[in-house]
C-alpha positions in Angstrom: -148.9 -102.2 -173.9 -152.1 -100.9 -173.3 -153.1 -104.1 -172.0 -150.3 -104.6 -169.6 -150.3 -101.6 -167.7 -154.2 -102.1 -167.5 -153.1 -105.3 -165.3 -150.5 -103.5 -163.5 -153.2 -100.9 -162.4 -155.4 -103.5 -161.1 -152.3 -105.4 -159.0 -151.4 -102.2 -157.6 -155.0 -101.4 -156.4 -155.5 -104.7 -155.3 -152.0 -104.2 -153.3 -153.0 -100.5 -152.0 -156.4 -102.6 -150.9 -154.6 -105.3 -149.2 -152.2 -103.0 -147.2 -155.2 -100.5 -146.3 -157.3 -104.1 -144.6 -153.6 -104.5 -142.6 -153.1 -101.0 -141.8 -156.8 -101.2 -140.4 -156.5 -104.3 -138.6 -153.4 -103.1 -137.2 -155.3 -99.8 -135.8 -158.6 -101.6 -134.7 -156.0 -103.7 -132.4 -153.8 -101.0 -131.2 -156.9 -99.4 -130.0 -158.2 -102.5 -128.4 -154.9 -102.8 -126.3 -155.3 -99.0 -125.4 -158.6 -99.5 -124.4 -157.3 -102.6 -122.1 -154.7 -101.1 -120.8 -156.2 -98.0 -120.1 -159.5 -99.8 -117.9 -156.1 -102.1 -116.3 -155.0 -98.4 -115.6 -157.7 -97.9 -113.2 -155.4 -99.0 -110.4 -156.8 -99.2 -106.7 -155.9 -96.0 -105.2 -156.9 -94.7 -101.8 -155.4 -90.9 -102.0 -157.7 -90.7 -105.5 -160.9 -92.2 -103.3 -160.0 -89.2 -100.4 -159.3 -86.5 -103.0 -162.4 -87.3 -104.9 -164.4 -87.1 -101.7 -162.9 -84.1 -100.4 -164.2 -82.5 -103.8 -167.4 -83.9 -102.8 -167.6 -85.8 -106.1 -169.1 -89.0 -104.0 -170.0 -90.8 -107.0 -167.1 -91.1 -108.3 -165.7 -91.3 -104.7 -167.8 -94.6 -104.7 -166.1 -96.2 -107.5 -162.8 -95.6 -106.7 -162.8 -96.7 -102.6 -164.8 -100.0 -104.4 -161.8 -101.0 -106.0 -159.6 -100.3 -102.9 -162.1 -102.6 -100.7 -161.7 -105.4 -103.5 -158.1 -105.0 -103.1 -155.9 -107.7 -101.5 -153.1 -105.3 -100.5 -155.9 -102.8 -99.3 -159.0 -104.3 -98.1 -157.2 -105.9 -95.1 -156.4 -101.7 -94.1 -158.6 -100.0 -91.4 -158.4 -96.4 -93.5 -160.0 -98.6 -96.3 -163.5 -98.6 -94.6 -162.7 -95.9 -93.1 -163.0 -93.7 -96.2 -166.1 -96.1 -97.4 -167.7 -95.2 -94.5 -167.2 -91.5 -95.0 -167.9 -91.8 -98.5 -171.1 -94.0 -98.6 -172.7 -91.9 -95.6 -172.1 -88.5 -97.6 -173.1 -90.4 -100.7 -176.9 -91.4 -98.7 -177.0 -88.0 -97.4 -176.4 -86.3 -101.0 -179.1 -88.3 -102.2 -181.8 -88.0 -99.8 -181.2 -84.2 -99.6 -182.1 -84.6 -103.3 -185.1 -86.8 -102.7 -186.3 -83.8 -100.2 -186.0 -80.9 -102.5 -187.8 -83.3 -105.2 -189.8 -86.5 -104.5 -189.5 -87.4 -108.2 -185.7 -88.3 -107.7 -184.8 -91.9 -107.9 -182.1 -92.5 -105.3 -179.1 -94.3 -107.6 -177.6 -96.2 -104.3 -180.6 -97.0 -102.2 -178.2 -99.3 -99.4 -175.9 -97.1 -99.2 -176.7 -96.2 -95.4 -175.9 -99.8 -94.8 -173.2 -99.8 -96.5 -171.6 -97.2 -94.6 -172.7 -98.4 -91.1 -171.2 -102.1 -92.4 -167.4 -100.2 -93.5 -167.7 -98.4 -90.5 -168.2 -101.1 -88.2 -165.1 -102.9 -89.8 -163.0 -100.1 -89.6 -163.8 -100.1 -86.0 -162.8 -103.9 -85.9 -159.5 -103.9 -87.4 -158.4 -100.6 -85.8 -160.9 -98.3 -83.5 -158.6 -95.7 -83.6 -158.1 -95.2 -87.0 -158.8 -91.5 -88.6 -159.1 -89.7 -91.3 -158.4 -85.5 -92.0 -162.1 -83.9 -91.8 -163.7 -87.9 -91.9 -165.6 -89.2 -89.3 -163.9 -92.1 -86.9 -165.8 -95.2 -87.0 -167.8 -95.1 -84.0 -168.7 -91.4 -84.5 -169.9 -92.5 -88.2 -171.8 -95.6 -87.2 -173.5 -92.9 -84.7 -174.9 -90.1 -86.9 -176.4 -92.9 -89.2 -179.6 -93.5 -87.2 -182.1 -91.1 -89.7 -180.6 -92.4 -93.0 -181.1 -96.1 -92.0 -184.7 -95.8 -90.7 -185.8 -94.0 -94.0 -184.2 -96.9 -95.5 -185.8 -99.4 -93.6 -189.4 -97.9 -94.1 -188.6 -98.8 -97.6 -188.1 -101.7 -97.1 -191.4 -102.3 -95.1 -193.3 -100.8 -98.0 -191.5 -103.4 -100.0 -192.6 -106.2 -98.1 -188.7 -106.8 -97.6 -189.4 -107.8 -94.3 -186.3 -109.9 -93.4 -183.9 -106.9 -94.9 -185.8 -104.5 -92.9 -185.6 -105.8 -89.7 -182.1 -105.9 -90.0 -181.9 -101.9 -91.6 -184.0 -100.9 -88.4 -181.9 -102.8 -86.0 -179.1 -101.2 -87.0 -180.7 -98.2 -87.1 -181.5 -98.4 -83.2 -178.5 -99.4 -82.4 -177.2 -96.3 -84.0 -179.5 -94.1 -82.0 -178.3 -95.5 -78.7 -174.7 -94.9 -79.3 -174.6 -91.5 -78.1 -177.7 -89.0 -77.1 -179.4 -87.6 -80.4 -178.4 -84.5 -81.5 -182.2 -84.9 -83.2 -184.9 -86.6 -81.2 -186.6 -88.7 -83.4 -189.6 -89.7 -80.8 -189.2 -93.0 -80.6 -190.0 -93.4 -84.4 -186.7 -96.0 -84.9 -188.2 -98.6 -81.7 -191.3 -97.8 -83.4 -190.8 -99.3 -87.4 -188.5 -101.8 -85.4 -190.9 -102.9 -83.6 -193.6 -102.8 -86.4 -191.6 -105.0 -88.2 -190.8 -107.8 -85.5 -194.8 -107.5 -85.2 -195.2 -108.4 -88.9 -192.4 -111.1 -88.5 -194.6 -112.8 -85.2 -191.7 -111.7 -82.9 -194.2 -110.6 -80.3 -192.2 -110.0 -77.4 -189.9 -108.2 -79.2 -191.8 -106.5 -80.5 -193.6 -105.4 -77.1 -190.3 -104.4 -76.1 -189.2 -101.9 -78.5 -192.6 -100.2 -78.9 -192.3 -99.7 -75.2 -188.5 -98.2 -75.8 -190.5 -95.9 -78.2 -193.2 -94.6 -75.5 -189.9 -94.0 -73.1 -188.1 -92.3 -75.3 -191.2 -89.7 -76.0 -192.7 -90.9 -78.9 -196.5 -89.1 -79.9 -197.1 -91.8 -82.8 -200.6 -92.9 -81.8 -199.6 -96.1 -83.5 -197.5 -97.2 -80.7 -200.4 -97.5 -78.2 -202.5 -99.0 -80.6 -200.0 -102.0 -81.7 -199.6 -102.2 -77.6 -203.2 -102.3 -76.9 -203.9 -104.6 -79.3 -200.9 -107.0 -78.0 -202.2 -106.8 -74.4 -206.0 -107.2 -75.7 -205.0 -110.7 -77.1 -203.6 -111.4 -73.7 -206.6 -110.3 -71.7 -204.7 -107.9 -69.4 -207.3 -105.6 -69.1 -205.1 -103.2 -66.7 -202.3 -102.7 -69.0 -204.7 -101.3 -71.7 -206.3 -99.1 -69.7 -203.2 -97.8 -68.8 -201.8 -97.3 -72.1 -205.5 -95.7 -73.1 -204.8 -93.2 -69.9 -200.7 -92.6 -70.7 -202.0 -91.5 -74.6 -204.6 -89.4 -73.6 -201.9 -87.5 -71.2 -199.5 -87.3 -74.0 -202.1 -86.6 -77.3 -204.9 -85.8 -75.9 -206.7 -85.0 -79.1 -206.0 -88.1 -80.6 -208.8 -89.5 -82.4 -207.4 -92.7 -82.6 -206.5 -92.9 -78.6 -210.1 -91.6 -78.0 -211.4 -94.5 -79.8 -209.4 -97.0 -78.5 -211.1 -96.0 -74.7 -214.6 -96.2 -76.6 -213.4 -99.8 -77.8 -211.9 -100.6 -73.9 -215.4 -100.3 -72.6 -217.5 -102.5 -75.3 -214.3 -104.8 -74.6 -215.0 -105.3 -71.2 -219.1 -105.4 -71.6 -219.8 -101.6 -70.3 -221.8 -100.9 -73.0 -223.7 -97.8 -71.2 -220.1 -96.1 -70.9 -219.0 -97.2 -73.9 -221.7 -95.3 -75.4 -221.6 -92.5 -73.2 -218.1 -91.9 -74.5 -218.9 -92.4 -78.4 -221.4 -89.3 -77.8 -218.5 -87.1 -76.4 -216.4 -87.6 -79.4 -214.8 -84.0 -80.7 -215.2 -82.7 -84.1 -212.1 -83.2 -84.7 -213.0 -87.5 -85.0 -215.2 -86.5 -87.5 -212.8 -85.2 -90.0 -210.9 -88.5 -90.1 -212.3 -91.5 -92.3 -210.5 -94.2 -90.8 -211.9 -92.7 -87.3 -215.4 -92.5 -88.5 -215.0 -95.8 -89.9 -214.3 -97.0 -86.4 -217.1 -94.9 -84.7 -219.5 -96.6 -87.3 -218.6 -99.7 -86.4 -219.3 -99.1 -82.4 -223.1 -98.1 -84.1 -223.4 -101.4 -86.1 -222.3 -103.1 -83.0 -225.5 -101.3 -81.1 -227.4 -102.5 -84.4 -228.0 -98.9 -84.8 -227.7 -99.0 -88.6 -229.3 -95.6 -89.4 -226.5 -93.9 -87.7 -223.7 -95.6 -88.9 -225.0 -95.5 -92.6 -225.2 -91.4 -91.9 -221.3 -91.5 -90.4 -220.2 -94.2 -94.2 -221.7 -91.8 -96.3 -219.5 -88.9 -94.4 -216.5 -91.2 -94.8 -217.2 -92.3 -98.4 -217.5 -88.3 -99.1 -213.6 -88.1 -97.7 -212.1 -90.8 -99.4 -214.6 -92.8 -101.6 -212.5 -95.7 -102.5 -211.8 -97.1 -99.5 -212.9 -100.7 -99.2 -213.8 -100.9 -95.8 -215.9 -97.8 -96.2 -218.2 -99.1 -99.5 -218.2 -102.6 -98.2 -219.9 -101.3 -94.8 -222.2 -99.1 -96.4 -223.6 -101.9 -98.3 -224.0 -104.2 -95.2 -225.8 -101.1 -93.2 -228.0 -100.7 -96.1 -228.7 -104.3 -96.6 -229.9 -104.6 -92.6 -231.7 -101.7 -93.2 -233.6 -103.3 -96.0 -234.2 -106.3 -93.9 -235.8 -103.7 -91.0 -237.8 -101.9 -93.5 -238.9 -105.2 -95.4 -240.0 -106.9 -92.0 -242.2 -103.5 -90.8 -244.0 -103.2 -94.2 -245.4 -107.0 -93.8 -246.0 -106.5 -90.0 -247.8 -103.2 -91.1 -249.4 -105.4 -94.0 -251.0 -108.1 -91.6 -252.2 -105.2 -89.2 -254.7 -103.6 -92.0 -252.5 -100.6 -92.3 -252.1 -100.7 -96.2 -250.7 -97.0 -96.9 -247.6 -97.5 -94.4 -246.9 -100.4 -95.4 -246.5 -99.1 -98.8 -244.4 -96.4 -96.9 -241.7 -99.1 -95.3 -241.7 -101.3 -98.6 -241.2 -98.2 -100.6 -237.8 -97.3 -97.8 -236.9 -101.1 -98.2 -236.4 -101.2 -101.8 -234.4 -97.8 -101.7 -231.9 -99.2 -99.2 -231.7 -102.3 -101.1 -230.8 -100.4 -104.3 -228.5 -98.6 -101.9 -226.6 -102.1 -101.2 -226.9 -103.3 -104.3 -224.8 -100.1 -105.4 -222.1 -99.9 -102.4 -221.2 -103.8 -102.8 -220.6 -103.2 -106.4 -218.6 -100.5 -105.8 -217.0 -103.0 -103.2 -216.2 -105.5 -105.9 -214.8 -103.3 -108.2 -212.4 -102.7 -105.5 -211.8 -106.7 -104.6 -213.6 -108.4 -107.8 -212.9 -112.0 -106.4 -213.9 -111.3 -102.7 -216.5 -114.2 -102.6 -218.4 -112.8 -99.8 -219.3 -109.6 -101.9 -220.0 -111.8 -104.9 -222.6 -113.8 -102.5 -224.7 -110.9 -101.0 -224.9 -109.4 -105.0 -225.9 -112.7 -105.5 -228.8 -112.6 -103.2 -230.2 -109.1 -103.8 -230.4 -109.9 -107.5 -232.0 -113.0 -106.6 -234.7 -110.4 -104.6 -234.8 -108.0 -107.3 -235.2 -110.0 -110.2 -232.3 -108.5 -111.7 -230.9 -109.7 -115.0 -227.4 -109.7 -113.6 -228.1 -112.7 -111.7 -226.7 -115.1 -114.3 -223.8 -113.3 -114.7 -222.9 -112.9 -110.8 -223.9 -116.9 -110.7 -221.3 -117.3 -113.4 -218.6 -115.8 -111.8 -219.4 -117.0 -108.7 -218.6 -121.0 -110.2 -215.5 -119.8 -111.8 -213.5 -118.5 -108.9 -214.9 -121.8 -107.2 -213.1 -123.6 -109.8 
């Protein structure tokens, strides 16, 4: 008896096993046709889309007027975009009032100005007069997004999304032009416009919108310098000077318009006023490294090397990794080597044995001064040739034992 009921015990345990993997199969799929039904639930809805808006709960007011535009019965509906629109321009602004208040935010929906201006054009398609309780209409929408779309387009230049930003900043002048600007914004949307045609060889272009830009007030001394530049490759010697004289009227202390009238003169061969100017240069030149960069260069241009070396080493004390600043201050250096070395021989053959000394003493300084800038150079460009050539020749003069290695990687970048 014992035996039996022994067995019994196990069937009915094996039973109670097999009914609990049922019952739990059973449960796993009941909760798998919840789950199905309940994300089938999420029907398109537009009065959910507005309501979730009107509690300024955009996020979620983005999900739900997404499934409305993906619609069939819906997406054909002008108060479709409409609420988009609305919802995708409060959405940007939300965001980039966030990005203000802290520049560590990461913007979630970076296209979302585009997106807006896009729905709100399409309203404006199927039904201009379409409207919406406390929304903007279409062509009112399309209008106030002029600021969100150039911030997004300047993204996209920093990107080197070229193509996408040309048509962000289109948009974003033709938004500026719809109505007068309750917000000047100085020309700055013809300005990145036109920056970017520049970058995408669409000169003319180009020259057209950076001239909307001076018309419409702009003080971005960045606008007469891309227009100087495109009439300096055309010769028209008139139309820079003109520009040069319109900046100076509207930023007068401008270093970079200040420089751009020492550069007119050198351009057209009148070196004497060209110099003139270059000693009339404010203080206020002098505080700028990318001006005294440019300054320097007039100097090296005068093969006054002395001077320009003094102005680097002012420049490199501002902002000591700049390339343009190191690499100069090795060339001025080197030419000042090649003055010094030349004197101390001249002063050699003429008998005068103690200044001689003197100069040669000065030359190797200056050439120890190279040698240091164009490393610091190449630390910044390591495979710039040119730098890895001149290194190669003042080791060559020095005797230094980092000749073989420069040689070295001189023949494996020419591989």
């Amino acid at each position: 008896m014992q035996l039996k009921s022994t067995i019994l015990l196990i069937q009915k345990t094996k039973n109670h096993k097999s009914n609990y993997n049922t019952m739990k199969k059973i449960f796993t799929f009941s909760l798998l046709i919840l789950f199905i039904m309940g994300a089938s639930g999420q029907k398109p809805s537009l009065t959910k889309a507005y309501n979730l808006f009107y509690d300024k709960d955009f996020v979620k007011a983005k999900e739900a007027i997404d499934l409305c535009t993906q619609d069939e019965k819906l997406s054909p509906k002008a108060q479709t975009w409409l609420y988009k629109g609305n919802i995708y321009f409060y959405l940007a602004n939300q965001e980039y009032g966030e990005k203000q208040k802290n520049s560590n935010y990461i913007i979630q929906f970076p296209d979302a100005p585009i997106e807006a201006y896009n729905a709100f054009a399409k309203a404006e398609e199927i039904n201009k007069t379409v409207e919406a309780y406390e929304m903007f209409g279409p062509s009112e929408g399309r209008s106030k997004l002029y600021a969100l779309l150039l911030i997004r387009g300047v993204d996209q230049i920093i990107a080197n999304d070229l193509a996408n930003a040309k048509n962000t900043l289109e948009k974003s002048v033709t938004s500026y032009e719809m109505v007068p600007p309750s917000v000047s914004l100085k020309g700055e949307p013809y300005y990145y416009y036109a920056y970017t045609l520049d970058l995408l060889n669409q000169k003319e272009e180009a020259r057209i919108n950076y001239d909307k830009a001076l018309k419409d007030g702009s003080v971005n001394s960045n606008v007469y310098a891309r227009l100087i530049d495109l009439y300096k490759k055309e010769n028209n010697k008139a139309k820079v000077l003109e520009l040069i004289n319109l900046g100076k009227r509207n930023i007068p202390e401008d270093p970079s318009i200040l420089l751009a009238e020492v550069d007119y003169y050198y351009w057209i061969e009148n070196f004497e006023k060209g110099h003139q100017l270059i000693t009339k240069l404010p203080a206020s030149v002098y505080s700028n490294p990318d001006a005294i960069v440019n300054v320097a260069n007039f100097y090296i241009n005068d093969n006054n090397y002395f001077t320009a070396d003094s102005l680097l080493k002012k420049a490199y004390q501002l902002n000591p990794h700049n390339f343009v600043v190191v690499y100069n201050l090795g060339y001025c250096n080197l030419k000042l080597y090649e003055i010094k070395f030349l004197e101390s021989n001249d002063l050699a053959i003429k008998g005068y044995k103690d200044k001689s000394t003197i100069a040669n003493t000065l030359a190797d300084n200056y050439l120890t001064e190279a040698e240091k800038y164009f490393e610091f150079a190449l630390d910044i460009e390591p495979k710039d040739l040119k730098i890895l050539e001149q290194l190669k020749e003042i080791y060559a003069r020095k005797q230094s034992p980092k000749y073989d290695a420069i040689i070295q990687r001189i023949n494996s970048i020419n591989k």
